[in-house]
N, CA, C and O atoms as a GROMACS GRO file, in nm:
protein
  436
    1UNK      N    1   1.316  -4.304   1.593
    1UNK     CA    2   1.381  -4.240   1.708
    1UNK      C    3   1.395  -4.341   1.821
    1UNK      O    4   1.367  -4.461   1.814
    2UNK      N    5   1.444  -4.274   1.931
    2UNK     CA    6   1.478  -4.422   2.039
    2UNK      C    7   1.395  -4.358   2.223
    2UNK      O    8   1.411  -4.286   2.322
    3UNK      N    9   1.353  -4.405   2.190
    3UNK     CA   10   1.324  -4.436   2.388
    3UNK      C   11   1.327  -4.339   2.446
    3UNK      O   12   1.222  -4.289   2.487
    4UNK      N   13   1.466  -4.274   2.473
    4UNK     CA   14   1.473  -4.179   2.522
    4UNK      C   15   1.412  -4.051   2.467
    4UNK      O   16   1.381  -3.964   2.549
    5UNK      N   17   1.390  -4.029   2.334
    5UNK     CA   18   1.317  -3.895   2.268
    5UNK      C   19   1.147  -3.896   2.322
    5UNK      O   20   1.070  -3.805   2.354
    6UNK      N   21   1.132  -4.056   2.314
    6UNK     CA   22   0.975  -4.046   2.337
    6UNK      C   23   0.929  -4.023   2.507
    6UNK      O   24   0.822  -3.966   2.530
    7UNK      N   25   0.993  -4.059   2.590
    7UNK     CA   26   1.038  -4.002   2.702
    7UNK      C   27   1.024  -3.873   2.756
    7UNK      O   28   0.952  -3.823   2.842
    8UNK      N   29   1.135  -3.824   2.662
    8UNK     CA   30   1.142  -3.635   2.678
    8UNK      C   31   0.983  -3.622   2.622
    8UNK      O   32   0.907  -3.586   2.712
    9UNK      N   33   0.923  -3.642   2.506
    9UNK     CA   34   0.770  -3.578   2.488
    9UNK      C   35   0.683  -3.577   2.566
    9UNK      O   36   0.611  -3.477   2.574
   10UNK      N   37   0.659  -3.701   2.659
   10UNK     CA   38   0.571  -3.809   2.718
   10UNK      C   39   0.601  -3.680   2.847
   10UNK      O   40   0.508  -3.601   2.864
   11UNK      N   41   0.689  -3.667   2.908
   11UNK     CA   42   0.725  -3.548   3.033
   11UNK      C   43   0.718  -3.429   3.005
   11UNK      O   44   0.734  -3.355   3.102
   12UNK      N   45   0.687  -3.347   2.843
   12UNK     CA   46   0.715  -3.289   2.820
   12UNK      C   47   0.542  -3.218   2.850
   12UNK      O   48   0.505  -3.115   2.907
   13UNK      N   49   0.453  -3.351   2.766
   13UNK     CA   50   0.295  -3.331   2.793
   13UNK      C   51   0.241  -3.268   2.914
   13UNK      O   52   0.167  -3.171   2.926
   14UNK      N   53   0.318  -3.374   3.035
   14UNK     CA   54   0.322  -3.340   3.125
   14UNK      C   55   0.299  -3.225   3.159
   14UNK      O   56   0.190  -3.177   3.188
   15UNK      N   57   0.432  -3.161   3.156
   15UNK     CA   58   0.443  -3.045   3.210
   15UNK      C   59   0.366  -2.958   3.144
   15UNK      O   60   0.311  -2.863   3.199
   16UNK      N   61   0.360  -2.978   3.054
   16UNK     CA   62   0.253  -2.891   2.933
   16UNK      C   63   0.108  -2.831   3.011
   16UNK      O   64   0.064  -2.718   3.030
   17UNK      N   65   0.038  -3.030   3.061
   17UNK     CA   66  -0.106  -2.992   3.123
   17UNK      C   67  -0.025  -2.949   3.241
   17UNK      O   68   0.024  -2.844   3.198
   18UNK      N   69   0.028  -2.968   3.389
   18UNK     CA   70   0.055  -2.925   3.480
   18UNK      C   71   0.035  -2.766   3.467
   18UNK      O   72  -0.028  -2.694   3.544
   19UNK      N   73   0.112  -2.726   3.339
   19UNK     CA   74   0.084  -2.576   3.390
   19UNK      C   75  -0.033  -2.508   3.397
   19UNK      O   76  -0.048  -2.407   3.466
   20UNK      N   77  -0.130  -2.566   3.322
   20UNK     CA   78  -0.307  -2.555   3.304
   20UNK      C   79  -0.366  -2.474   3.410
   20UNK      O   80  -0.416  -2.362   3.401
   21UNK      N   81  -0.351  -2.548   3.511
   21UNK     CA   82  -0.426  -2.518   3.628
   21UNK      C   83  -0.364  -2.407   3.716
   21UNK      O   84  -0.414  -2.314   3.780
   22UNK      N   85  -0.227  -2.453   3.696
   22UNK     CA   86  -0.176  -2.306   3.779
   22UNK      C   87  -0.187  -2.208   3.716
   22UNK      O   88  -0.252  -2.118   3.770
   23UNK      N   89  -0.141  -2.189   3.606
   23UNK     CA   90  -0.213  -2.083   3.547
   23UNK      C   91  -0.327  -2.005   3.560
   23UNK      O   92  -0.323  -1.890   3.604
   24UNK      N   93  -0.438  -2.066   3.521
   24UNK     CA   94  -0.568  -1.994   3.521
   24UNK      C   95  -0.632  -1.996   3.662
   24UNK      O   96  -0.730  -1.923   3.679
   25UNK      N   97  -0.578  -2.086   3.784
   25UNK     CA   98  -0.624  -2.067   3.907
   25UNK      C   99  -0.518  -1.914   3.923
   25UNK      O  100  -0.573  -1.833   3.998
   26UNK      N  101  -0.420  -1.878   3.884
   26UNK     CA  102  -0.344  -1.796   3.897
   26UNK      C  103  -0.406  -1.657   3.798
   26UNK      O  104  -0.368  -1.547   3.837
   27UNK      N  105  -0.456  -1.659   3.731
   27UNK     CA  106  -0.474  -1.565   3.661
   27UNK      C  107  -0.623  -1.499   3.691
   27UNK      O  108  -0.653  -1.379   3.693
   28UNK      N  109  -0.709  -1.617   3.714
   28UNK     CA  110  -0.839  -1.561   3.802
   28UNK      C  111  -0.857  -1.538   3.966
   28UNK      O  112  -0.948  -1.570   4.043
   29UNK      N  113  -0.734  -1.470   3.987
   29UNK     CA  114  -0.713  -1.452   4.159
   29UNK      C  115  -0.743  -1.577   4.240
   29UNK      O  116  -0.827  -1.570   4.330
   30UNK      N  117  -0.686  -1.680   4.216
   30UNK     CA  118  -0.791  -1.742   4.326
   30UNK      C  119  -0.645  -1.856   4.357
   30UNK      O  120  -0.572  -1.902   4.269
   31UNK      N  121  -0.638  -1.873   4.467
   31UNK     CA  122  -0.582  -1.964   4.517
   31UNK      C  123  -0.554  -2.096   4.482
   31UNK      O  124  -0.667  -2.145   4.486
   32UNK      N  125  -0.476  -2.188   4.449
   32UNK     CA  126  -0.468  -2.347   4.412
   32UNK      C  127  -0.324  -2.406   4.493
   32UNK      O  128  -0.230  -2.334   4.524
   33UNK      N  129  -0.334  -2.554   4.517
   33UNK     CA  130  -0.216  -2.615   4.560
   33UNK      C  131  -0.091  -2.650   4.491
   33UNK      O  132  -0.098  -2.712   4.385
   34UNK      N  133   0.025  -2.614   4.541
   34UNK     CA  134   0.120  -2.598   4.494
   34UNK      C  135   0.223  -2.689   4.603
   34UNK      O  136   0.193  -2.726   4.716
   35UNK      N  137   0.335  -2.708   4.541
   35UNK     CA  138   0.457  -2.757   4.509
   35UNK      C  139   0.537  -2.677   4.742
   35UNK      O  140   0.591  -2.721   4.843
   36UNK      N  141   0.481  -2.546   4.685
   36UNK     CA  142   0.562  -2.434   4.775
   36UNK      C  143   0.443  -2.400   4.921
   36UNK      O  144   0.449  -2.327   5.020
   37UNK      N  145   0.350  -2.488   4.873
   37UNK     CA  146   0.226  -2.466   5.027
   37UNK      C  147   0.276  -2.561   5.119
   37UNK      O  148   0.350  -2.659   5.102
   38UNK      N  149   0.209  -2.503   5.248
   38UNK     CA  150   0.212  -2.620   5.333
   38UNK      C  151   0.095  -2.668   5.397
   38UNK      O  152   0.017  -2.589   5.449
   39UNK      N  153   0.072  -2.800   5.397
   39UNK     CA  154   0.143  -2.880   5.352
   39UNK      C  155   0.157  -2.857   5.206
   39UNK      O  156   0.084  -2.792   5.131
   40UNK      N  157   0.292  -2.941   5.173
   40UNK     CA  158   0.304  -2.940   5.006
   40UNK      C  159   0.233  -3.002   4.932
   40UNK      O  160   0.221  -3.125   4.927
   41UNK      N  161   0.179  -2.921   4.867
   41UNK     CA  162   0.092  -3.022   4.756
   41UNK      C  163  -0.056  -3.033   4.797
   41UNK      O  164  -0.144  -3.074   4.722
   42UNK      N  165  -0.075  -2.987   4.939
   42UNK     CA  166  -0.217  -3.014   4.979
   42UNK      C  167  -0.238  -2.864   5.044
   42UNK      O  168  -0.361  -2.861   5.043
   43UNK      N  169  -0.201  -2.747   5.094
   43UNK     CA  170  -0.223  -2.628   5.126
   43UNK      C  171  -0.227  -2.539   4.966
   43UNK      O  172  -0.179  -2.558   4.854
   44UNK      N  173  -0.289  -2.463   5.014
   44UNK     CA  174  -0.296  -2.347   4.919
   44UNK      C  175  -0.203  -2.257   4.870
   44UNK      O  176  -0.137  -2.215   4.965
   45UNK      N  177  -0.156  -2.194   4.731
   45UNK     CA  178  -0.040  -2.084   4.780
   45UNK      C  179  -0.139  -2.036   4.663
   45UNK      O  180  -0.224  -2.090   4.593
   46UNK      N  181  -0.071  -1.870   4.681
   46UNK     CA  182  -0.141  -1.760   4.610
   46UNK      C  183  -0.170  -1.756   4.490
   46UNK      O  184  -0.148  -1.857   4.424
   47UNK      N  185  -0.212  -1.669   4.443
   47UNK     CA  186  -0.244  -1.662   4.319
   47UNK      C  187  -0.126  -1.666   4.197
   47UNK      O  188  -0.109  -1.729   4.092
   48UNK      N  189  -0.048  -1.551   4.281
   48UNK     CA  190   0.100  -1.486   4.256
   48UNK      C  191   0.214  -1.609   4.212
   48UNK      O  192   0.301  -1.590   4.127
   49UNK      N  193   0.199  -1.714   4.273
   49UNK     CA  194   0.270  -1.797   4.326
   49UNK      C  195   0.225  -1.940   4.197
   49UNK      O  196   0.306  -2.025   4.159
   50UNK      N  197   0.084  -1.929   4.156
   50UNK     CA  198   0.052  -2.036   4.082
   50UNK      C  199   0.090  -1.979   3.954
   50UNK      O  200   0.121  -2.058   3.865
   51UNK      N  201   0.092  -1.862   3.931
   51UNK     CA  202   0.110  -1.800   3.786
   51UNK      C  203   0.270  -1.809   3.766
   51UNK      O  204   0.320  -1.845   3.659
   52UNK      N  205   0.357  -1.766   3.894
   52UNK     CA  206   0.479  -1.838   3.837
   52UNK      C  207   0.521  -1.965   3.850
   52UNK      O  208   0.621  -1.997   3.787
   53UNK      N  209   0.450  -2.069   3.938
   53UNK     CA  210   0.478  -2.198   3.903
   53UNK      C  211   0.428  -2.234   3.755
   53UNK      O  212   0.499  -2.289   3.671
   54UNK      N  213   0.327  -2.206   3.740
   54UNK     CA  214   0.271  -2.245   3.598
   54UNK      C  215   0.340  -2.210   3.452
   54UNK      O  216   0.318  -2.261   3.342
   55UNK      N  217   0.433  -2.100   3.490
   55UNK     CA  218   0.485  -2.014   3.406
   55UNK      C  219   0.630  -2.146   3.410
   55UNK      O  220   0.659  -2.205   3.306
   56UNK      N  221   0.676  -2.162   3.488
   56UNK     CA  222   0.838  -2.249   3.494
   56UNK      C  223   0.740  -2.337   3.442
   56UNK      O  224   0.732  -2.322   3.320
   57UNK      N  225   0.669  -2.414   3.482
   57UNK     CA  226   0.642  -2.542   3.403
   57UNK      C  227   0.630  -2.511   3.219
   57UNK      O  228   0.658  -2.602   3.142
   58UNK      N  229   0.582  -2.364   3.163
   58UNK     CA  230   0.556  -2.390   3.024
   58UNK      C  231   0.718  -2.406   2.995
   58UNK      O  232   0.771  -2.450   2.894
   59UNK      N  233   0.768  -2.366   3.088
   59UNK     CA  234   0.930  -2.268   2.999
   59UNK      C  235   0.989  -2.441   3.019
   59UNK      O  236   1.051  -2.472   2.918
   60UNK      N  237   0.985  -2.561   3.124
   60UNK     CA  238   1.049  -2.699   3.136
   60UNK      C  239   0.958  -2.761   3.004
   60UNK      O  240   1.015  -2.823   2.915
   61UNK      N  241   0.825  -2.739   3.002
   61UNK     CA  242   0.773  -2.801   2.859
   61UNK      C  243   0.788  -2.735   2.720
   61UNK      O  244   0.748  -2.777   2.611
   62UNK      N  245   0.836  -2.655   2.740
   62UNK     CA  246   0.914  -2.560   2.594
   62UNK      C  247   1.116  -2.698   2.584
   62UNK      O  248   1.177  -2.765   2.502
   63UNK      N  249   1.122  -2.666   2.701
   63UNK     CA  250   1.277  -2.720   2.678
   63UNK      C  251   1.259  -2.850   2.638
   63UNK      O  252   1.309  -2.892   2.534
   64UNK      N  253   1.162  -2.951   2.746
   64UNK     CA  254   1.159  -3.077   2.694
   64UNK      C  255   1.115  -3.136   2.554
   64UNK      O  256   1.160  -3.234   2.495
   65UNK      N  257   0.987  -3.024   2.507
   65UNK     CA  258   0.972  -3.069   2.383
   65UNK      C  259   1.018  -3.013   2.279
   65UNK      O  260   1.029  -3.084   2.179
   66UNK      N  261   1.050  -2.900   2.271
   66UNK     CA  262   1.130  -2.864   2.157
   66UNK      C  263   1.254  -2.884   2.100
   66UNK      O  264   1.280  -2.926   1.987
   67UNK      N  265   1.368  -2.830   2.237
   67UNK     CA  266   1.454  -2.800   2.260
   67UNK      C  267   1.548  -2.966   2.287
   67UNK      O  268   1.649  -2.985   2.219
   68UNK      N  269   1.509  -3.055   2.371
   68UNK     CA  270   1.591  -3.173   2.413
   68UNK      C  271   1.470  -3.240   2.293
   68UNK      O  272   1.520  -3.263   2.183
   69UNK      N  273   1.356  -3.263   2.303
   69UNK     CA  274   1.265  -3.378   2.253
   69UNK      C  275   1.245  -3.336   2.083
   69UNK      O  276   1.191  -3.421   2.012
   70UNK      N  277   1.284  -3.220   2.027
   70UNK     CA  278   1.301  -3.197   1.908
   70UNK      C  279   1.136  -3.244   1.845
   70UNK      O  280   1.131  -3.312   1.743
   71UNK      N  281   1.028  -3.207   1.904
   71UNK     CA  282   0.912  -3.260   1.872
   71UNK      C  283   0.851  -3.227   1.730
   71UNK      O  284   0.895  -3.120   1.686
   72UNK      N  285   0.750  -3.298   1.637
   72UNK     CA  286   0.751  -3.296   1.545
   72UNK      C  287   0.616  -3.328   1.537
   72UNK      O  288   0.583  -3.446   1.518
   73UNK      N  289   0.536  -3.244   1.549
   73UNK     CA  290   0.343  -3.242   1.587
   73UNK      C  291   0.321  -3.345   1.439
   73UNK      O  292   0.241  -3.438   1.430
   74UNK      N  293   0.400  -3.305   1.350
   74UNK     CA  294   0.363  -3.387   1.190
   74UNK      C  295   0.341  -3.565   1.225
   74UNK      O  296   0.248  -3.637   1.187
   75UNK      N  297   0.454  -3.600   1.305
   75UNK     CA  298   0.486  -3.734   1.343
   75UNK      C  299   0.364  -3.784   1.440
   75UNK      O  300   0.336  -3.713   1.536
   76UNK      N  301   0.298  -3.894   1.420
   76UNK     CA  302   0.201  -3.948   1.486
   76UNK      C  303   0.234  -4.003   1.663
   76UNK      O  304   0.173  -3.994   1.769
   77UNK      N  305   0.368  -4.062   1.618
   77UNK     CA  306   0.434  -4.110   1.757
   77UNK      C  307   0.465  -3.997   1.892
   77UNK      O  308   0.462  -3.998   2.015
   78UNK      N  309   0.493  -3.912   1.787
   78UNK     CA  310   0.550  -3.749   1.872
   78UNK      C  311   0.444  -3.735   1.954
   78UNK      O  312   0.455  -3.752   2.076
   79UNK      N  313   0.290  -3.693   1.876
   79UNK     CA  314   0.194  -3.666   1.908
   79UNK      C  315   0.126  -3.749   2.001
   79UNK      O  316   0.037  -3.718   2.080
   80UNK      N  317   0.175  -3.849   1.983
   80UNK     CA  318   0.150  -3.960   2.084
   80UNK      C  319   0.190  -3.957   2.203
   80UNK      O  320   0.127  -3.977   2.307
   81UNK      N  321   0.280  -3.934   2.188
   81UNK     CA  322   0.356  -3.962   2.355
   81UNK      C  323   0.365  -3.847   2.414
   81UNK      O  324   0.414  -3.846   2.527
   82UNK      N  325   0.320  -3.713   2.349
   82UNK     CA  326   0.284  -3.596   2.426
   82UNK      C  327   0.154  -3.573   2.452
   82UNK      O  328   0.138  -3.489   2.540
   83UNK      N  329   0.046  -3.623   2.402
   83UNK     CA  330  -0.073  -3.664   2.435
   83UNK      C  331  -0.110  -3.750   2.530
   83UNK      O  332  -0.221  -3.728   2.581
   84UNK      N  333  -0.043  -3.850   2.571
   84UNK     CA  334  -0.025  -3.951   2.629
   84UNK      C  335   0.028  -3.856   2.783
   84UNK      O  336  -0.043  -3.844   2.883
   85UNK      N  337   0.162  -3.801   2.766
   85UNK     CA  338   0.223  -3.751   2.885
   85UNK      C  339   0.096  -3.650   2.952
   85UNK      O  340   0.111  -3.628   3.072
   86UNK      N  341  -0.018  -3.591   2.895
   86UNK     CA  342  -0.048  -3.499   2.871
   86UNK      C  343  -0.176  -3.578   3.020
   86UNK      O  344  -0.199  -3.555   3.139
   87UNK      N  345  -0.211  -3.651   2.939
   87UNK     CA  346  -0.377  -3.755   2.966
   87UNK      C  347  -0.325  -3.785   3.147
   87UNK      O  348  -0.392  -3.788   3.250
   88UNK      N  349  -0.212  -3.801   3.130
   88UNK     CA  350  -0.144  -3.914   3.250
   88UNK      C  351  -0.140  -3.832   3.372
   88UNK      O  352  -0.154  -3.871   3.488
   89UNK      N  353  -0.119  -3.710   3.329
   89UNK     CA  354  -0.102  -3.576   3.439
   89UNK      C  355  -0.222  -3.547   3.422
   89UNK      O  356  -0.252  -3.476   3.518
   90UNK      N  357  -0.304  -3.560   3.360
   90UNK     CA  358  -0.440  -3.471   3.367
   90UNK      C  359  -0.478  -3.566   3.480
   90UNK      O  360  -0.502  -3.517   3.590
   91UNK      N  361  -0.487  -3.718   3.459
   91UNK     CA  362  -0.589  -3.811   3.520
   91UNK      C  363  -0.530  -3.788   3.657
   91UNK      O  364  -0.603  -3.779   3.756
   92UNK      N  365  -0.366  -3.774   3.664
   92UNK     CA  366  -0.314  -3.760   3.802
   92UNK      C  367  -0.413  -3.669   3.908
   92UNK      O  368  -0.485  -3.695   4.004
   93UNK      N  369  -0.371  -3.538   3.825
   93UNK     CA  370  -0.463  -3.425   3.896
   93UNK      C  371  -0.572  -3.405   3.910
   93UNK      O  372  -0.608  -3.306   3.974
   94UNK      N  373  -0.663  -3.495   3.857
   94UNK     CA  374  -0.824  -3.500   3.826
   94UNK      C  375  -0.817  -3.538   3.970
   94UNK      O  376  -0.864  -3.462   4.055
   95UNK      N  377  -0.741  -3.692   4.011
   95UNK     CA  378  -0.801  -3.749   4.166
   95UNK      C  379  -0.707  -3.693   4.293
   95UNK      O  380  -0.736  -3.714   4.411
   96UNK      N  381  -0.624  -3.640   4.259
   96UNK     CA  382  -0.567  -3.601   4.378
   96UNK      C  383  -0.616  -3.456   4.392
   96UNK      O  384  -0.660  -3.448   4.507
   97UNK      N  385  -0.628  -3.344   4.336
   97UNK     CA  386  -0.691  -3.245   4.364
   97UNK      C  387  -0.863  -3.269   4.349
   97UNK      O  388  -0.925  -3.165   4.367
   98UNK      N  389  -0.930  -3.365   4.325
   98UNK     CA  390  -1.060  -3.385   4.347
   98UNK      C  391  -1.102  -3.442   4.497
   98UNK      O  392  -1.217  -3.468   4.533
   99UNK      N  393  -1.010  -3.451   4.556
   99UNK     CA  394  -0.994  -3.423   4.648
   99UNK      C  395  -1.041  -3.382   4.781
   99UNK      O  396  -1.097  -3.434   4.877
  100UNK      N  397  -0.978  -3.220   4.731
  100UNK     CA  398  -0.986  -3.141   4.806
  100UNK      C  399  -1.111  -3.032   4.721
  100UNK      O  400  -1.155  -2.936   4.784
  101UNK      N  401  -1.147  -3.052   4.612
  101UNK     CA  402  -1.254  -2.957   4.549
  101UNK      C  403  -1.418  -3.046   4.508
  101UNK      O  404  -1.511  -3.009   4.436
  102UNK      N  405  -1.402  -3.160   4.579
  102UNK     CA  406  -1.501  -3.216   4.569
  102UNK      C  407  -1.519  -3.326   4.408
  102UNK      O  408  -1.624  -3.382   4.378
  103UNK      N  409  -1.436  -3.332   4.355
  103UNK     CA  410  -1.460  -3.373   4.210
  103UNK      C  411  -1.444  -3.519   4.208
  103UNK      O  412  -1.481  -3.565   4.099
  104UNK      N  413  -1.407  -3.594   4.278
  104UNK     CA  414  -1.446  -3.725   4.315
  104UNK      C  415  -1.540  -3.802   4.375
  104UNK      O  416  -1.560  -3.923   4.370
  105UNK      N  417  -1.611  -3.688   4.450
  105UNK     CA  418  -1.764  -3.726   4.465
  105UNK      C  419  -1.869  -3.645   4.403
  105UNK      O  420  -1.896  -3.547   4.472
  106UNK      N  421  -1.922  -3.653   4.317
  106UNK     CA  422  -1.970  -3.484   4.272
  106UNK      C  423  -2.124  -3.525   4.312
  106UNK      O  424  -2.198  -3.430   4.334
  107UNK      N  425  -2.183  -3.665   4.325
  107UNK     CA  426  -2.286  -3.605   4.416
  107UNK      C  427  -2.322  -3.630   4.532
  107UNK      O  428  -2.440  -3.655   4.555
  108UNK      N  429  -2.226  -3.629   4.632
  108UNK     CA  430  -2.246  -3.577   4.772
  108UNK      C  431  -2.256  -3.412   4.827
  108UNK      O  432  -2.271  -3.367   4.941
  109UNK      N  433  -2.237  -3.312   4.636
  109UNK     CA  434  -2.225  -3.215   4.646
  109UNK      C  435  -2.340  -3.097   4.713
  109UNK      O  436  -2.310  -2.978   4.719
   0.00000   0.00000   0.00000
């Protein structure tokens, strides 16, 4: 395949983990930072609000990997570069929301 397919997976991971957190901060009532707080990205938005951000992100990681990225879990490379997209957003969100929840210092806790 070419470049561009591994691309679509690699963003596709992405969005995959992104929705993680909104989700289940969304589904256990509780508040998380969003896209739509203010400030963006560093204020809080509702619960309401993370369950449908989290929700558009599965439905952009449904399109990117199925639908445009034609993904193929059998294929090692596939798996790769959606694993990969996956790790890259996790590590993102590990330090920028550790943040604000303490997870970058955990023992000054």
């Amino acid at each position: 395949m070419n470049l561009l397919h591994y691309l679509l997976l690699f963003a596709g991971g992405a969005f995959l983990m992104n929705a993680v957190p909104h989700l289940v901060s969304g589904v256990l009532g509780r508040p998380f930072q969003s896209p739509f707080a203010k400030p963006r990205g560093v204020g809080l938005s509702s619960s309401t609000v993370n369950v449908l951000w989290g929700f558009a992100n599965l439905v952009v990681a449904y399109l990117l990997l199925v639908r445009a990225g034609s993904l193929h879990l059998d294929d090692g490379l596939d798996a790769l570069a959606v694993g990969l997209g996956a790790l890259a957003l996790a590590l993102f969100a590990a330090r920028h929301f550790g943040n604000f929840h303490g997870g970058n210092t955990p023992e000054q806790q």
